[in-house]
Structures are given as C-alpha cells and as structure tokens.
Backbone and ligand atoms as CSV (ligand in chain L), in Angstrom:
chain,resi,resn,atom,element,x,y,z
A,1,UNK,N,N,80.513,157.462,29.183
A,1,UNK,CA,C,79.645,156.481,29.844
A,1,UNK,C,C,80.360,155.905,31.063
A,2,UNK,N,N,79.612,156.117,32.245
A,2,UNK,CA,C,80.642,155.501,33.066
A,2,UNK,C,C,80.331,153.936,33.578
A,3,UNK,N,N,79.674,153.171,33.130
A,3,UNK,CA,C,79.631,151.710,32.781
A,3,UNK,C,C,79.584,151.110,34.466
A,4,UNK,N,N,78.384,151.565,34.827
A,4,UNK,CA,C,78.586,151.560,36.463
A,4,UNK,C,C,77.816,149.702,36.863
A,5,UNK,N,N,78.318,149.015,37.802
A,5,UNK,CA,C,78.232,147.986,37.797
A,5,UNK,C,C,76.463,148.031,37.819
A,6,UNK,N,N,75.074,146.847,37.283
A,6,UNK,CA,C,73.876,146.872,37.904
A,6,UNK,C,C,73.636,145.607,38.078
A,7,UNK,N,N,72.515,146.002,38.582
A,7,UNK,CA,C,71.794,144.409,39.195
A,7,UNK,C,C,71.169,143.625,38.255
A,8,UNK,N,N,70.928,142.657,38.322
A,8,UNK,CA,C,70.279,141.412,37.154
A,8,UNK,C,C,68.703,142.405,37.020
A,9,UNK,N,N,68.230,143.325,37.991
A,9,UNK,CA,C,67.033,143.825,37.714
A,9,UNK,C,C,67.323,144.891,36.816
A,10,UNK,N,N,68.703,145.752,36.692
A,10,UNK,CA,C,68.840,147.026,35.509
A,10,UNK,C,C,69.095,147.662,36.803
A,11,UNK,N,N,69.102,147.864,37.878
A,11,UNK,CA,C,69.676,148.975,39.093
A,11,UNK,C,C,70.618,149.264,39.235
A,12,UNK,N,N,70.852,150.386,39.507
A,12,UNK,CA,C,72.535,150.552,39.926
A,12,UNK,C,C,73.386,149.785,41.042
A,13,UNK,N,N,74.254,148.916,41.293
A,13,UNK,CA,C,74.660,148.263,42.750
A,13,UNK,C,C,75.317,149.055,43.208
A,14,UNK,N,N,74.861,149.182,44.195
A,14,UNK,CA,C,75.749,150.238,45.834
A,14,UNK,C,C,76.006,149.838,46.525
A,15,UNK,N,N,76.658,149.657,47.511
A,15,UNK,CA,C,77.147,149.215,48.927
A,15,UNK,C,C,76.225,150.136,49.886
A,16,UNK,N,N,75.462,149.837,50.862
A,16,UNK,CA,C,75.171,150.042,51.946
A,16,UNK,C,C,75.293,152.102,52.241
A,17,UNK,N,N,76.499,152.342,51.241
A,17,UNK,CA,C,76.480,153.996,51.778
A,17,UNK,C,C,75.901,154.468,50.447
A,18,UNK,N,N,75.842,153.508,49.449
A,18,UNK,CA,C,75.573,154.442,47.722
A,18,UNK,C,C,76.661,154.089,47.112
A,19,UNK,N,N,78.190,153.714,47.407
A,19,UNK,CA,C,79.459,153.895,46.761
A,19,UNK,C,C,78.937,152.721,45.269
A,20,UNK,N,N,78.521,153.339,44.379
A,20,UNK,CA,C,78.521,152.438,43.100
A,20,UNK,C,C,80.238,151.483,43.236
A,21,UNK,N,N,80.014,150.664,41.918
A,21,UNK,CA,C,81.625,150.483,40.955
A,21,UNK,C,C,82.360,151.361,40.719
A,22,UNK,N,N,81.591,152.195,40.886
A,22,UNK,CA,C,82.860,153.547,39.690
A,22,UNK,C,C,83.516,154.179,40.817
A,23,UNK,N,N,84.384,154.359,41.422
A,23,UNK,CA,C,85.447,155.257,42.842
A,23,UNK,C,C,84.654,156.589,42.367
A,24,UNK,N,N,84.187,156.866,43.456
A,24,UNK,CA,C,84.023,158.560,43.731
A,24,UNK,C,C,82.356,158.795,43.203
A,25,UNK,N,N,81.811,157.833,42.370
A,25,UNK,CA,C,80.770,158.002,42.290
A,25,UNK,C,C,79.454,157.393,43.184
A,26,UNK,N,N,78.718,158.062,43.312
A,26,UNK,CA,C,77.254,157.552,44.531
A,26,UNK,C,C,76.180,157.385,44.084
A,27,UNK,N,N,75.145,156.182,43.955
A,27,UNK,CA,C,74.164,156.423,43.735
A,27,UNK,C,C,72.839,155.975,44.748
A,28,UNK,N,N,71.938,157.122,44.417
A,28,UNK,CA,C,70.782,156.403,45.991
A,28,UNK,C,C,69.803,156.403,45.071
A,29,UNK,N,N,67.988,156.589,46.103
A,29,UNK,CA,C,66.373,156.547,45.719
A,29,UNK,C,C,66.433,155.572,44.145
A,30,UNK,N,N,65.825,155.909,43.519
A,30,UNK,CA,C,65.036,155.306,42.619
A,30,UNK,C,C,65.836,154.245,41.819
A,31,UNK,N,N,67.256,154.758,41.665
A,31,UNK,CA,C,67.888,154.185,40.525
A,31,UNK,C,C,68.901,152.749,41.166
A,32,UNK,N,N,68.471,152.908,42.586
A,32,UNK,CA,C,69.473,151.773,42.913
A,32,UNK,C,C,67.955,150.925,43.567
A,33,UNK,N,N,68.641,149.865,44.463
A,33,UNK,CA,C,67.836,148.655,44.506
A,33,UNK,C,C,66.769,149.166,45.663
A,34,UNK,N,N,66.195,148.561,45.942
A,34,UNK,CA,C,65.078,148.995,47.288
A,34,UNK,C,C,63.776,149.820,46.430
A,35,UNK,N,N,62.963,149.640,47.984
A,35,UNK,CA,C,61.688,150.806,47.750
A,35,UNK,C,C,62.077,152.150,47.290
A,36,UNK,N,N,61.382,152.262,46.209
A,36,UNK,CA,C,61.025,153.612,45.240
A,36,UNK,C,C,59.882,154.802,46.471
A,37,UNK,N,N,60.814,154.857,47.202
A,37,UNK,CA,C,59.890,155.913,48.037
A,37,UNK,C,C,60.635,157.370,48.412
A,38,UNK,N,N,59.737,158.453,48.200
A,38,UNK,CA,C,60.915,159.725,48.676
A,38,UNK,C,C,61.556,159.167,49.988
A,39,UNK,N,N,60.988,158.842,50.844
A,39,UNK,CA,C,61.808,159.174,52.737
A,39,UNK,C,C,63.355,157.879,52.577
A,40,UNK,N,N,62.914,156.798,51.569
A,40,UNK,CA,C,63.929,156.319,51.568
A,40,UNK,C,C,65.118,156.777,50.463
A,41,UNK,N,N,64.721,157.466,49.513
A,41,UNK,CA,C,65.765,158.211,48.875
A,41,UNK,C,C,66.516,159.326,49.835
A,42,UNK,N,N,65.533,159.715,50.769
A,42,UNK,CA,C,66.605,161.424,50.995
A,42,UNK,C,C,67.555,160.423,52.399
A,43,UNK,N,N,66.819,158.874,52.939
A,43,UNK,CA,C,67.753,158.638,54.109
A,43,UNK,C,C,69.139,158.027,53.232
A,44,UNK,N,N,68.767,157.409,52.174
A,44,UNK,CA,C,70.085,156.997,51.521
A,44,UNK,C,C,70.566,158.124,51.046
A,45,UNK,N,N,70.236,159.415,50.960
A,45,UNK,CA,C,70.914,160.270,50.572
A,45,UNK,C,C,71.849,161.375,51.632
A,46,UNK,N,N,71.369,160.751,52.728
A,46,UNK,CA,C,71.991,161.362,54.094
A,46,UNK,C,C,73.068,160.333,54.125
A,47,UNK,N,N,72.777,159.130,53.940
A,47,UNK,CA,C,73.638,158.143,54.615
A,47,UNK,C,C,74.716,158.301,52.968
A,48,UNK,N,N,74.673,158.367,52.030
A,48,UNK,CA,C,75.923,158.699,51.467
A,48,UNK,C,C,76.626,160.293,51.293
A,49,UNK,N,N,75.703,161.421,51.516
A,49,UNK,CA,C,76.309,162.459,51.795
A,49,UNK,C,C,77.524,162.038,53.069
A,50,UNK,N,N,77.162,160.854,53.948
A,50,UNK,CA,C,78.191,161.187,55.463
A,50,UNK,C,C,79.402,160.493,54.662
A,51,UNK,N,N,79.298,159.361,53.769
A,51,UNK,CA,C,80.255,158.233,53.338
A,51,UNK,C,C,81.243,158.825,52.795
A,52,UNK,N,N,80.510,160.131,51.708
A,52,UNK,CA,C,81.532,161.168,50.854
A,52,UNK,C,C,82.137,161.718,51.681
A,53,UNK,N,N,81.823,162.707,52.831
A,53,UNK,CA,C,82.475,163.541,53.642
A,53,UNK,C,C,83.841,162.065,54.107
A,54,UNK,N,N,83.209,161.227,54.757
A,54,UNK,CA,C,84.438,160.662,55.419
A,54,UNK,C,C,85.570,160.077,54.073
A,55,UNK,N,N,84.937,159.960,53.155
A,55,UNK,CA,C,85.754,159.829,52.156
A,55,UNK,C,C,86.937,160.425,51.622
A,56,UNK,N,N,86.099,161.677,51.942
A,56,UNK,CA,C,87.354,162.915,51.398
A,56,UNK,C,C,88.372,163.435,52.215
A,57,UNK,N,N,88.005,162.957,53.772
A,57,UNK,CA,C,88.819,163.840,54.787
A,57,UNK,C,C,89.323,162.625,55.627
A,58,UNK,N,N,90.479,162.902,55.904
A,58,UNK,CA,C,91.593,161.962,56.737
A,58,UNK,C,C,91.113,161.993,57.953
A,59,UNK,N,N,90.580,161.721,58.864
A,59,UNK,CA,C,89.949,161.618,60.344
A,59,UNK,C,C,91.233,160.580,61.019
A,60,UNK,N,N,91.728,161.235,61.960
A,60,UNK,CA,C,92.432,160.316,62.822
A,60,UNK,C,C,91.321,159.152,63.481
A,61,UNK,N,N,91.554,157.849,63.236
A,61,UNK,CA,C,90.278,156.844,63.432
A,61,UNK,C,C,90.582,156.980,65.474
A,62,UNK,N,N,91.950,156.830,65.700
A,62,UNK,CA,C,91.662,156.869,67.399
A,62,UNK,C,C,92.785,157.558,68.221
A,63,UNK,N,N,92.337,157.896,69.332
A,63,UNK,CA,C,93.343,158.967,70.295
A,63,UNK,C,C,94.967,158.421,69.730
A,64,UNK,N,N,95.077,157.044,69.546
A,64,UNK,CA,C,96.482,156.439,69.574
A,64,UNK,C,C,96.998,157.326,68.175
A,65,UNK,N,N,96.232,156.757,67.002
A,65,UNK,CA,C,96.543,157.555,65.955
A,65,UNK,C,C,96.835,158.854,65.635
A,66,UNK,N,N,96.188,159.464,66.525
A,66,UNK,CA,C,96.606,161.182,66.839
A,66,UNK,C,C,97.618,161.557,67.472
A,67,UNK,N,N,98.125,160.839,68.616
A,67,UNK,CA,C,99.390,160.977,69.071
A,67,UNK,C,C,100.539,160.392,68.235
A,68,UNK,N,N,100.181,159.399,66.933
A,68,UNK,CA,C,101.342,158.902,66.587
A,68,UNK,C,C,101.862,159.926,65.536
A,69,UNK,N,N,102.798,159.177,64.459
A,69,UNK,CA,C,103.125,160.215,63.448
A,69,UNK,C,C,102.173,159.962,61.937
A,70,UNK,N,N,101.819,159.549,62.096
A,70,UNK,CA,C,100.805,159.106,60.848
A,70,UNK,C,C,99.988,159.937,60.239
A,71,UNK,N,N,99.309,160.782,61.474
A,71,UNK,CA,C,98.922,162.066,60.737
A,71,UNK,C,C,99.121,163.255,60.524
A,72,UNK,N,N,98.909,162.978,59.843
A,72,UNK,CA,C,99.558,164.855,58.909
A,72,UNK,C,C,98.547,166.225,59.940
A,73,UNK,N,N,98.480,167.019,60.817
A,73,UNK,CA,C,98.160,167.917,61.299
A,73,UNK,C,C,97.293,168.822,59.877
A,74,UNK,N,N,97.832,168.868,58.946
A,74,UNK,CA,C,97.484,169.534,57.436
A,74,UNK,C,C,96.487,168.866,56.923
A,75,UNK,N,N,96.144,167.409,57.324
A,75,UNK,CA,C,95.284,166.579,56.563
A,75,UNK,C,C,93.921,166.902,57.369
A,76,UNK,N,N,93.916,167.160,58.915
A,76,UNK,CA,C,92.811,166.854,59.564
A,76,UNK,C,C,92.143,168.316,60.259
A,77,UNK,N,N,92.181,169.069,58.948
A,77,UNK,CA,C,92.045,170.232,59.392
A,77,UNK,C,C,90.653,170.920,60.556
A,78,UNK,N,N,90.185,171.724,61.062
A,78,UNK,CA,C,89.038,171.928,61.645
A,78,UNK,C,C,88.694,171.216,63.257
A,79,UNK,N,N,88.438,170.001,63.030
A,79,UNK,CA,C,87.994,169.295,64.232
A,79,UNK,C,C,89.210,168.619,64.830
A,80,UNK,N,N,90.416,168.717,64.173
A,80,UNK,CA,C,91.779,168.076,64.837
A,80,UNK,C,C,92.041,168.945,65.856
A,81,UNK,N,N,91.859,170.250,66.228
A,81,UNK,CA,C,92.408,171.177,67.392
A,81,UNK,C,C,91.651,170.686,68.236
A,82,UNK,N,N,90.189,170.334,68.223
A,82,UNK,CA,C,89.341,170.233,68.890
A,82,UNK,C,C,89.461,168.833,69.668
A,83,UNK,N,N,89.811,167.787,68.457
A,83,UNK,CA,C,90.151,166.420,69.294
A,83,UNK,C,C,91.446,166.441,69.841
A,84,UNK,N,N,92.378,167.406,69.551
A,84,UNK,CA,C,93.330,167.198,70.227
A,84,UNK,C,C,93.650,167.952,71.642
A,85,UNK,N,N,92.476,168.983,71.962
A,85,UNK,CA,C,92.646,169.420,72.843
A,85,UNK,C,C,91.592,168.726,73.822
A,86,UNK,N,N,90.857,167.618,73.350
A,86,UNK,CA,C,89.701,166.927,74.208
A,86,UNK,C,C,90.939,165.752,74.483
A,87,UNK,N,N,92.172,165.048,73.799
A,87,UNK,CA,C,92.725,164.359,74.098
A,87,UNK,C,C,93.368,164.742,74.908
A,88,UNK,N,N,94.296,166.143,74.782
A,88,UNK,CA,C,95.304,167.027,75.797
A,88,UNK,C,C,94.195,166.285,77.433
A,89,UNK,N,N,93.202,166.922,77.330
A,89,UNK,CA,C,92.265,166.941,78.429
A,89,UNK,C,C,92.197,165.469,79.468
A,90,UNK,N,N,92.181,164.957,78.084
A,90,UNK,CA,C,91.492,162.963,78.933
A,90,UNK,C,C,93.176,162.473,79.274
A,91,UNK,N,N,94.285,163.208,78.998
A,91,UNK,CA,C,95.578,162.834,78.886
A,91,UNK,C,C,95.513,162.727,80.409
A,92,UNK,N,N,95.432,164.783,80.774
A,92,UNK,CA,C,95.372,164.937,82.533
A,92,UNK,C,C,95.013,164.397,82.600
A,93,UNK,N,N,93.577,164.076,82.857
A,93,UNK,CA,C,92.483,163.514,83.782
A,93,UNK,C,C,93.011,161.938,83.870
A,94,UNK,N,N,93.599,161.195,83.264
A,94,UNK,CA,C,94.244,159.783,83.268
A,94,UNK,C,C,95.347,159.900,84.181
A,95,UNK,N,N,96.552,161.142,83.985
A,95,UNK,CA,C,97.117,161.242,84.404
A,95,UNK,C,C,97.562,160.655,85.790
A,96,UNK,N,N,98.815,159.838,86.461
A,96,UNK,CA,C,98.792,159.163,87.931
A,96,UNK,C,C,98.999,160.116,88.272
A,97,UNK,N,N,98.083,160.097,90.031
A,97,UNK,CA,C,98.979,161.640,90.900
A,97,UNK,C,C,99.863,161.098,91.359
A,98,UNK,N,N,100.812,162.269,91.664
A,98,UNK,CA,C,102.002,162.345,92.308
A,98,UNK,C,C,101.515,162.655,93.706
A,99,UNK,N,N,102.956,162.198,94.615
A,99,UNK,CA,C,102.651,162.409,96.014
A,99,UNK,C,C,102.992,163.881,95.758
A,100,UNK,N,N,103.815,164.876,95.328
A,100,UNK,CA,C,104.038,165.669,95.697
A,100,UNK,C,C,102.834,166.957,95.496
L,1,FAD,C1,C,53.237,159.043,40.206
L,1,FAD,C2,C,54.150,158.805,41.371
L,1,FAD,C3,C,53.674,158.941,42.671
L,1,FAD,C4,C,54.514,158.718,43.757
L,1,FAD,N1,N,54.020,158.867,45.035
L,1,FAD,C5,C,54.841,158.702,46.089
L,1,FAD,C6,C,54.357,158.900,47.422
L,1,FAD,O1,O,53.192,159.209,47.663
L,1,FAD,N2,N,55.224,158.735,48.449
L,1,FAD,C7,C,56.537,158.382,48.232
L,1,FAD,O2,O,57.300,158.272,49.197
L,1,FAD,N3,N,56.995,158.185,46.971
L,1,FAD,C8,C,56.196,158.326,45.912
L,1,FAD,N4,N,56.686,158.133,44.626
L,1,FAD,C9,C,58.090,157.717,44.458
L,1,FAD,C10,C,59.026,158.920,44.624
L,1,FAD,O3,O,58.616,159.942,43.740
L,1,FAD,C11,C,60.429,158.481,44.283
L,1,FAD,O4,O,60.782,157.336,45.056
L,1,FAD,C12,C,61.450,159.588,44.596
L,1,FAD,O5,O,61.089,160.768,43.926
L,1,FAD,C13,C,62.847,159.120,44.186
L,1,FAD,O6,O,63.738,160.203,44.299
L,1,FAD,P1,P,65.043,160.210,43.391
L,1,FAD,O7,O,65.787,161.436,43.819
L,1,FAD,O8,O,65.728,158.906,43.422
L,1,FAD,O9,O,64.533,160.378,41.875
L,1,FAD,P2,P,63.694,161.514,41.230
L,1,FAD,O10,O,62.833,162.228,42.235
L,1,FAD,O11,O,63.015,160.877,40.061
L,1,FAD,O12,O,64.786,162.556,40.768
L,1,FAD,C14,C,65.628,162.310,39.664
L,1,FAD,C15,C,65.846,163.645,38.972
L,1,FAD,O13,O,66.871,163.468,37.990
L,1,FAD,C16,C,66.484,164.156,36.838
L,1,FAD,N5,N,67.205,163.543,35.717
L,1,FAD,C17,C,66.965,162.368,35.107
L,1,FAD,N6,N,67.845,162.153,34.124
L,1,FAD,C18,C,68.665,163.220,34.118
L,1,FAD,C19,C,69.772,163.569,33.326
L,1,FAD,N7,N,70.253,162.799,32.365
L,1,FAD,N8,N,70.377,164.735,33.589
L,1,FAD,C20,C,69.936,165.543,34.591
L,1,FAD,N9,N,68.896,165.251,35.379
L,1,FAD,C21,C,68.254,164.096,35.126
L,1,FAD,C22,C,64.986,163.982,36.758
L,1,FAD,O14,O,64.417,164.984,35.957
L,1,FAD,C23,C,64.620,164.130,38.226
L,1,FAD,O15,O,64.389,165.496,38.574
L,1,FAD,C24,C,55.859,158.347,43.541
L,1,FAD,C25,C,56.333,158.206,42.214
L,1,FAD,C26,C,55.509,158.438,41.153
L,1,FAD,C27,C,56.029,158.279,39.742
C-alpha cells in the first residue's frame, strides 16, 4: 500500500506537476483534485510526463553551470553536445575583437 497523502475530499494531493507524497510516484485526471474531464486528465498528464523526464535527467540549469565543474558530461547525455556547442557558439559571438 503506498499510503499516498489525500485530500479531506478522498483525492490524491499533487503538486501542480502530479508529484503525489510518495517520491517517484505521479498522480493526474480523475483521482486527484479538479474537473473530472478527459482534456484535463491527458493536460495533467503531459504536464507530469515533462516533471518525470526533468526528474530523472540532470539538465545543466544555465550556460554558467555547464562551464563549471558540477556537471558530470556522463549525466547530461544527448542534448549536452548540443548546448554545449550552442554555448561554444554564443562564447564567439560575445567574444571582444581584437585590433589585430
Ligand atoms: C458516464 C461518463 C461520461 C463522461 N463524459 C465525459 C465527456 O463527455 N467529456 C469529458 O471530458 N469527460 C467525460 N467523463 C469524464 C472522463 O471519462 C474522465 O474525466 C477521464 O476518463 C479521466 O481519465 P483518467 O485517466 O483519470 O481515468 P480513467 O479514464 O477512469 O482511467 C483509469 C483506468 O484505470 C483502470 N484501473 C482502475 N483501477 C485499476 C487497478 N487497480 N489496476 C489497473 N488498472 C486500474 C481503469 O479500468 C481505467 O481504465 C465522463 C465520465 C463518465 C463516467
């Protein structure tokens, strides 16, 4: 039983993405608080599918953090080449010119 926190009505309580009481567990549509309607189950169900993803994966939060040592290259697999070569990029383009 995983003894998940509810509301004085019998609902499940979620935070804003679905994140019940219980770590790692989500709940959306019918069983948590709000309108009992499909379009609002599948948007709470988009909006905690994104909460899990960021949950699970280390995202450098900003350019600073990516240049520092904090993140693990191993942790941020996929879209880290990509931000780091859009950072390489905005690095030049900031870059002061030289007279020469
Ligand atoms: C008669 C009726 C008409 C409706 N008409 C509309 C309408 O016109 N428009 C609208 O927007 N909404 C309507 N709704 C509401 C809409 O159906 C629900 O808001 C929506 O289906 C909620 O989605 P959900 O995924 O939260 O739950 P559900 O769609 O109820 O899905 C929950 C699923 O979990 C399964 N399940 C339950 N217990 C277990 C278990 N222990 N193990 C495994 N599986 C389990 C169930 O079998 C079910 O398939 C209507 C509801 C009813 C009852």
């Amino acid at each position: 039983m995983l003894d998940l926190k509810r509301t004085d009505g019998g609902a499940v309580q979620v935070d804003d993405h679905g994140r019940t009481s219980v770590e790692g567990v989500f709940a959306v549509g019918d069983l948590t608080p709000g309108h009992s309607q499909i379009p609002v189950a599948m948007g709470e169900g988009a909006k905690a599918g994104i909460a899990i993803h960021y949950d699970l994966r280390e995202f450098p939060k900003s350019l600073a953090e990516l240049d520092g040592e904090s993140v693990d290259p191993a942790s941020t697999p996929a879209v880290s080449g990509e931000i780091r070569e859009a950072a390489r990029r905005r690095g030049e383009s900031e870059a002061p010119a030289t007279d020469d």
